[in-house]
C-alpha positions as CSV (number, residue, x, y, z in Angstrom):
1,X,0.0,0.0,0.0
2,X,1.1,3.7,-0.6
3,X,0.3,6.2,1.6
4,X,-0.2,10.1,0.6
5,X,-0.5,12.7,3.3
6,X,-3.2,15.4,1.6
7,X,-3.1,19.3,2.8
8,X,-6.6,21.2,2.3
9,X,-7.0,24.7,3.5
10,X,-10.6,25.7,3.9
11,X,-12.1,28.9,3.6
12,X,-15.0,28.7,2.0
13,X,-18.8,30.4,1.7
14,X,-21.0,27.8,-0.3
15,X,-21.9,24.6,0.8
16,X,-20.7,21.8,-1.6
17,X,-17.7,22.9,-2.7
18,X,-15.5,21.1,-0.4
19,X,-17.1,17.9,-0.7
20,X,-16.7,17.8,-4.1
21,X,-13.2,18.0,-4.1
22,X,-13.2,14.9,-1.2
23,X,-15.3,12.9,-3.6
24,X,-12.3,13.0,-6.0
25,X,-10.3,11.7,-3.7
26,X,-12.4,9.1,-3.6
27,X,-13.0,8.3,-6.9
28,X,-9.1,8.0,-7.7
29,X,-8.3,4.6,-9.9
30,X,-6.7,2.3,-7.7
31,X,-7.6,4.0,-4.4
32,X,-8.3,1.2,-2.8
33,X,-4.1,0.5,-2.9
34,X,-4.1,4.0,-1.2
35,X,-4.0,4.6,2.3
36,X,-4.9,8.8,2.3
37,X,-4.3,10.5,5.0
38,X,-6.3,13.9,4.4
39,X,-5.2,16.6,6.7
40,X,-7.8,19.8,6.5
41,X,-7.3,22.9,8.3
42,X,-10.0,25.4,9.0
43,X,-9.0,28.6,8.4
44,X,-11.6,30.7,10.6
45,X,-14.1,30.1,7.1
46,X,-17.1,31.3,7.3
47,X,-18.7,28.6,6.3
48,X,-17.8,26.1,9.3
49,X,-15.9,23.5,8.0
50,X,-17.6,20.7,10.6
51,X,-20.8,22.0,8.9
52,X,-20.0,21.2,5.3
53,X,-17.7,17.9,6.8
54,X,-21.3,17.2,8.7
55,X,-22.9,16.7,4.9
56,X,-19.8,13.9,4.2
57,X,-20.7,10.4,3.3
58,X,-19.1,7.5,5.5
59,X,-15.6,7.4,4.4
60,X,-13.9,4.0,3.2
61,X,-11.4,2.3,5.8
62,X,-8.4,3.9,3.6
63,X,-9.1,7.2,3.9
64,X,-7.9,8.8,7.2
65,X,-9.7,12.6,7.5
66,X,-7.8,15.0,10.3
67,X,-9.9,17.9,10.9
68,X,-8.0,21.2,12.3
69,X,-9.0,24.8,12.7
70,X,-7.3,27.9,13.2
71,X,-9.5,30.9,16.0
72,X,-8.1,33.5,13.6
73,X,-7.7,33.6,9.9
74,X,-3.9,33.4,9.0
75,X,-4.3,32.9,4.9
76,X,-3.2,30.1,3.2
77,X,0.4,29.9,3.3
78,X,0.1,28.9,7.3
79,X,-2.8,27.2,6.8
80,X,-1.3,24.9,4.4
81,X,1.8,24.7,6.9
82,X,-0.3,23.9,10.1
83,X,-1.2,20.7,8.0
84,X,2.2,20.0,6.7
85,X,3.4,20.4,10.5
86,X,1.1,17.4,11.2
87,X,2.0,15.6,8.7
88,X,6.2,16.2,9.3
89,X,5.5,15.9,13.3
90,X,2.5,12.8,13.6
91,X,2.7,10.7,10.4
92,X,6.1,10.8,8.9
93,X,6.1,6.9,10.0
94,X,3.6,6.3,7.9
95,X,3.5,8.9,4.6
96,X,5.2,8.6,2.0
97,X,4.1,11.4,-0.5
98,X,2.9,15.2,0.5
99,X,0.0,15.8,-1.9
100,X,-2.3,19.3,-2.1
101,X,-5.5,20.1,-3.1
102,X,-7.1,22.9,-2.6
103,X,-10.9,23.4,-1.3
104,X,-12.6,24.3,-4.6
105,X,-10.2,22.0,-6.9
106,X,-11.1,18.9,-8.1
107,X,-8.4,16.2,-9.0
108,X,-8.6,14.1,-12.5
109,X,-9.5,10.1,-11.5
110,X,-5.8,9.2,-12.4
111,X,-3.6,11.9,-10.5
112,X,-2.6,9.6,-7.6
113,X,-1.7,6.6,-9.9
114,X,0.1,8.8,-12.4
115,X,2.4,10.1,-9.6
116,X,2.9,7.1,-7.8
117,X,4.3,5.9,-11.5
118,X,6.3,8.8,-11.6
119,X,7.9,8.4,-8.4
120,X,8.1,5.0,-9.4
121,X,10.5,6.5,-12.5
122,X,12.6,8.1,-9.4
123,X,10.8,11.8,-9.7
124,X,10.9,13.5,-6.3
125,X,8.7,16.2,-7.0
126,X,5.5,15.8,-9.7
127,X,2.9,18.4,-10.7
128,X,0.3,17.9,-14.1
129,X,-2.0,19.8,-15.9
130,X,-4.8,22.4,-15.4
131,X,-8.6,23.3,-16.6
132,X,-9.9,26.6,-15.2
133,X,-13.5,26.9,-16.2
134,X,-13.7,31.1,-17.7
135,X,-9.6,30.8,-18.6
136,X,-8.7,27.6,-20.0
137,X,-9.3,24.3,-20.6
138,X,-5.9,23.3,-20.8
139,X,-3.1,25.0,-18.7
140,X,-0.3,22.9,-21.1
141,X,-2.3,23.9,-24.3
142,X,-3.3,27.3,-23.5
143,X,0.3,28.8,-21.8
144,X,3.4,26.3,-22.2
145,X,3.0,25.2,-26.1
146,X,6.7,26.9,-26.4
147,X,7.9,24.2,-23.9
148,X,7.3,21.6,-25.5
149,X,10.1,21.5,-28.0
150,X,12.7,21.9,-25.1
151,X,10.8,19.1,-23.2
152,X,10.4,16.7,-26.1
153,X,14.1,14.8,-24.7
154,X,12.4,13.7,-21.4
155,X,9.3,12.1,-22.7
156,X,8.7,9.0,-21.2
157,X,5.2,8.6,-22.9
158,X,2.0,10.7,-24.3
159,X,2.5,13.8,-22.7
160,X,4.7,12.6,-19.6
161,X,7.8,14.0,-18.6
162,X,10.8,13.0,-16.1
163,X,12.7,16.2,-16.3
164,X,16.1,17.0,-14.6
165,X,15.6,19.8,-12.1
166,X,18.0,22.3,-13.6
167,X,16.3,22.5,-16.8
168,X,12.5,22.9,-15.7
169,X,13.2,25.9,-12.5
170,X,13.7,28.4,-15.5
171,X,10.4,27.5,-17.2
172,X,8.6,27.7,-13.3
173,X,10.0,31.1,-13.4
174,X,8.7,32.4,-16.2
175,X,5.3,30.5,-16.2
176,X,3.3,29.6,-13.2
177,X,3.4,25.6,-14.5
178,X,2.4,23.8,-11.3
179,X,-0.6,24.9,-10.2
180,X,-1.2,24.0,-5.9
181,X,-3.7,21.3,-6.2
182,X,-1.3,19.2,-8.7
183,X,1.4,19.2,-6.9
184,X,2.9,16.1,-4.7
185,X,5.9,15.0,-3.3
186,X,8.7,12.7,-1.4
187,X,8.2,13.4,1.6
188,X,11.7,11.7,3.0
189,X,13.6,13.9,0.6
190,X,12.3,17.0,2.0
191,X,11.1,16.3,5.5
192,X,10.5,19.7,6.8
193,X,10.2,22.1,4.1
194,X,7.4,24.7,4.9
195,X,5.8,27.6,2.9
196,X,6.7,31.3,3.3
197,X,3.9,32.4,5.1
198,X,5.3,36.0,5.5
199,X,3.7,36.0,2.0
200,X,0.7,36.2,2.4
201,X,-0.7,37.7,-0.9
202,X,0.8,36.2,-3.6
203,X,4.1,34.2,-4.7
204,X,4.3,31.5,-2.2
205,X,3.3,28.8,-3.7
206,X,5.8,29.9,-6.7
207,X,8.7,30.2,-4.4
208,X,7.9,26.7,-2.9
209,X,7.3,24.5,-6.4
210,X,10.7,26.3,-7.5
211,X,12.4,24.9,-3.8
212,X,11.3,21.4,-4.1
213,X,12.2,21.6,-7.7
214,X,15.7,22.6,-6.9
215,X,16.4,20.0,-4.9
216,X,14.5,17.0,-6.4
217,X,17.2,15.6,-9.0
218,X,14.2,14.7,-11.5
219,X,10.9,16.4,-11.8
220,X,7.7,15.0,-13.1
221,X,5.4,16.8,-15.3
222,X,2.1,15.0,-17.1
223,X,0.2,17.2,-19.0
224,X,-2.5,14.2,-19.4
225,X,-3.1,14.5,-15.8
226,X,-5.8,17.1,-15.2
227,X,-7.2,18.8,-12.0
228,X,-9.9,21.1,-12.4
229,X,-9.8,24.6,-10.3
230,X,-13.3,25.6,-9.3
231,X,-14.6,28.6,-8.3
232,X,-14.4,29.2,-4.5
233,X,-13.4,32.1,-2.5
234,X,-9.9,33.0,-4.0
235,X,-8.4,35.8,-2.5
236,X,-5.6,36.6,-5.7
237,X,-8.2,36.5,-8.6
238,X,-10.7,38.9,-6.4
239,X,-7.8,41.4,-5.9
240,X,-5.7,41.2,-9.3
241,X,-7.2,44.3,-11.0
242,X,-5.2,47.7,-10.4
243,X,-7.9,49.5,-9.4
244,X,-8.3,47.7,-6.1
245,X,-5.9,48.0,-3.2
246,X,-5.4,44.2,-2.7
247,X,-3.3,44.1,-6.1
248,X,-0.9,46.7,-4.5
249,X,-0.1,44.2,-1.4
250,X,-0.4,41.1,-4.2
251,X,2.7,43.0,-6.5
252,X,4.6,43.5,-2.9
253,X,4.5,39.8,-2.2
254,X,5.4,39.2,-5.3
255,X,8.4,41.4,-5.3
256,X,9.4,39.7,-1.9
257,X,8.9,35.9,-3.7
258,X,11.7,37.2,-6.9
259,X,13.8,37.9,-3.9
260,X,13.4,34.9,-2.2
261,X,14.0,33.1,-5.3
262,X,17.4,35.0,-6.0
263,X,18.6,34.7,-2.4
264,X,17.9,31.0,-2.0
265,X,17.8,29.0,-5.2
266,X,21.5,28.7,-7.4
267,X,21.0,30.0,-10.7
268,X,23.0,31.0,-13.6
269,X,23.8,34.5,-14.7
270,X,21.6,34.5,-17.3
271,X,18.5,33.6,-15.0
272,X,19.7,35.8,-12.5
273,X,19.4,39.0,-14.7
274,X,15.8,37.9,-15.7
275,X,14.6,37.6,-11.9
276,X,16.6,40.9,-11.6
277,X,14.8,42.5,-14.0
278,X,11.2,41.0,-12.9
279,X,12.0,42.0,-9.2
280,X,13.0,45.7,-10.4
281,X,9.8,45.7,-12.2
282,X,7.3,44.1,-9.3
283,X,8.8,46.9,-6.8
284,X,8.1,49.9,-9.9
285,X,4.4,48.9,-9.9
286,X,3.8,48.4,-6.4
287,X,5.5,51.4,-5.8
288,X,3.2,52.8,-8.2
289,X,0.3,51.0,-6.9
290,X,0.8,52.0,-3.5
291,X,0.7,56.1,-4.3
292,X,-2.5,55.3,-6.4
293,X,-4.3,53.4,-3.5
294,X,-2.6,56.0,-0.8
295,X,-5.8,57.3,0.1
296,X,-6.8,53.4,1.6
297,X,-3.5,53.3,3.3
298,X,-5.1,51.4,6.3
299,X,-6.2,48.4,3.7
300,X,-2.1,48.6,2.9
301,X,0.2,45.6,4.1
302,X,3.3,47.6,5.0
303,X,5.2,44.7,6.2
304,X,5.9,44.4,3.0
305,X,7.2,48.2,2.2
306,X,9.6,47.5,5.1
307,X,10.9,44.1,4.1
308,X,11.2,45.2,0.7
309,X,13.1,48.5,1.8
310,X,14.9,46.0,4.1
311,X,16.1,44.3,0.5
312,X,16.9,46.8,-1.8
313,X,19.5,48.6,1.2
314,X,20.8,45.4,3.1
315,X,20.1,42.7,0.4
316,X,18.6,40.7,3.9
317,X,15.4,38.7,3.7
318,X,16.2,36.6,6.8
319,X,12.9,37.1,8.8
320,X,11.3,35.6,5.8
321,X,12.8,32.6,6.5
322,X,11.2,31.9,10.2
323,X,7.8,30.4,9.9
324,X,5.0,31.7,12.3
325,X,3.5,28.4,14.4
326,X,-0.4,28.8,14.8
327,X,-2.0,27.3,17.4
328,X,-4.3,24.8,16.0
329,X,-7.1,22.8,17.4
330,X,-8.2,19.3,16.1
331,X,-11.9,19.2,15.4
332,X,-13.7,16.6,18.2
C-alpha cells in the first residue's frame, strides 16, 4: 500500500464545494491500494468546516480525514503549513508522498496513480495539468506550447515528462506551470520544508514549487493528468485588477517571492538578470500602486514596504525565512 499525506485549507462560503473536491479523492483509480491521510485545516471560514464535513458520506477504511482549525484567519500559506506540520510531526512513519488540493479543486480520476508511476521512475517532485472553467481548458495547451520543444528529450510517454531539475526551474519562473492542487511529493527527501507564510498575498506557492524543484534531482510533469480549479473564495483573482488596493499588497509579495528566489535557489547569470529584472519591475508597480491606493492606506500591508526596503538597502530577507506556528485545534 502507498500512503499520501493530503493538505486542504478551507475557507469557503457555499456549501458543496469542499465535498466535491473529497469525492475526487475518492474516486481516484486504484484508491483502494491508497491509504490517504487527508489533513484539513479550518482557516476561521465562514462557512464552518464541521458544517460542510457534517454533509460527508461515510468514508472507506483507507481514507484517514484529520480535521483542524485555526480561532483566527492566517491565509493560506500557514494554513497549508499547520497541516504540513502534522504531517512532518504525527505521520512521517507512515507517509510517503505530500500531496495538495485545494478546497474548490477537483483532482482528475488518475492523479494519484500517475504520480505514484512517476515516483516510481525516481521523480521527487510531480505536478500535471490544469482546466480553469472562464480561462482555460488546458493550462499545457493554453500557456506552455513553447515548452514543448525543449521538453520533447524527457518524454517517457504521451505527454509525460521526467525532467532533470536544472532545466525545468527556469520554465517555473517564467510560467506559473504547477498549479497547488497538482502538486505532490517525497516526503523523505524533503522532510520539513514549509511555505513562506510571511507572503501572504501572492508568490508563495511559486517560491515553494521552484524549492522542491531545486532540490528534487528529476521532476515529473504530465500534462494528461488534469485537475480542475473551481470557483471558490480566492483571495488573488478577487484582488488582481489595479484599481483595487489588494493588487498593491499582491505585487509586494510578489516582489518579496523574486527575492526569495534570488537569495535561495542557485542559478545562472543569465536567470539571475531575468529575476533581476522581474523583481525591479514588481517593486516599480507596487510602488506605483501603492501612491494610487494612498488614500486606503489602512487596507495597505506595510510589512511588505519594510521588508522590501529592508532588500533593496541590506540585500537581507532573513525574517522571511522563520515560519509563524499557529495554534491549531483538532476538530472533536
Amino acid at each position: 500500500m502507498h500512503n499520501i499525506g493530503v493538505v486542504i485549507p478551507f475557507y469557503q462560503r457555499d456549501k458543496g464545494i469542499l465535498l466535491k473536491s473529497l469525492k475526487s479523492i475518492l474516486e481516484q483509480k486504484c484508491s483502494s491500494e491508497i491509504n490517504y491521510y487527508v489533513v484539513i485545516v479550518d482557516d476561521c471560514s465562514p462557512l464552518a468546516l464541521s458544517e460542510e464535513l457534517s454533509q460527508l458520506p461515510t468514508l472507506p477504511k483507507n481514507v484517514h480525514l484529520i480535521s483542524l482549525y485555526h480561532k483566527n484567519n492566517s491565509g493560506p500559506a500557514i494554513a497549508r503549513n499547520t497541516a504540513l506540520r502534522h504531517i512532518q510531526e504525527k505521520l512521517s512513519s507512515v507517509v510517503d508522498y505530500v500531496a495538495f488540493l485545494d478546497s474548490d479543486d477537483q483532482w482528475g480520476e488518475k492523479h494519484s496513480s500517475l504520480a505514484l508511476e512517476a515516483f516510481d521512475l525516481g521523480a521527487n517532485f510531480y505536478f500535471g495539468n490544469t482546466d480553469r472553467d472562464g480561462f482555460y481548458d488546458s493550462n499545457w495547451n493554453t500557456d506552455i506550447p513553447e515548452m514543448e520543444q525543449d521538453l520533447s528529450r524527457f518524454s517517457i510517454g504521451d505527454s509525460q515528462f521526467i525532467i532533470d531539475s536544472s532545466v525545468v526551474i527556469e520554465s517555473m519562473y517564467n510560467k506559473y506551470l504547477s498549479q497547488t492542487s497538482t502538486v505532490m511529493y517525497r516526503l523523505n527527501k524533503f522532510p520539513d520544508i514549509l511555505f513562506c507564510d510571511q507572503l501572504r498575498f501572492a508568490g508563495e506557492d511559486e517560491l515553494m514549487w521552484l524549492l522542491l524543484c531545486a532540490g528534487a534531482d528529476k521532476v515529473a510533469y504530465y500534462p494528461c493528468d488534469v485537475t480542475k480549479c473551481g470557483k471558490g473564495v480566492n483571495m488573488f483573482f478577487s484582488n488582481i485588477s489595479w484599481e483595487l488596493v489588494g493588487s498593491c499588497n499582491i505585487m509586494g509579495s510578489k516582489a518579496l517571492a523574486t527575492a526569495m528566489i534570488l537569495e535561495n535557489i542557485e542559478l545562472n547569470s543569465k536567470q539571475r538578470k531575468i529575476l533581476k529584472k522581474t523583481f525591479n519591475s514588481h517593486c516599480y508597480v507596487y510602488f506605483k500602486l501603492m501612491i494610487k491606493h494612498a488614500f486606503k492606506f489602512r487596507e495597505i500591508d506595510f510589512k511588505n514596504t519594510m521588508l522590501i526596503v529592508k532588500y533593496l538597502l541590506t540585500k537581507d530577507l532573513s525574517s522571511l525565512n522563520k515560519h509563524e506556528c499557529v495554534e491549531a485545534k483538532i476538530y472533536n
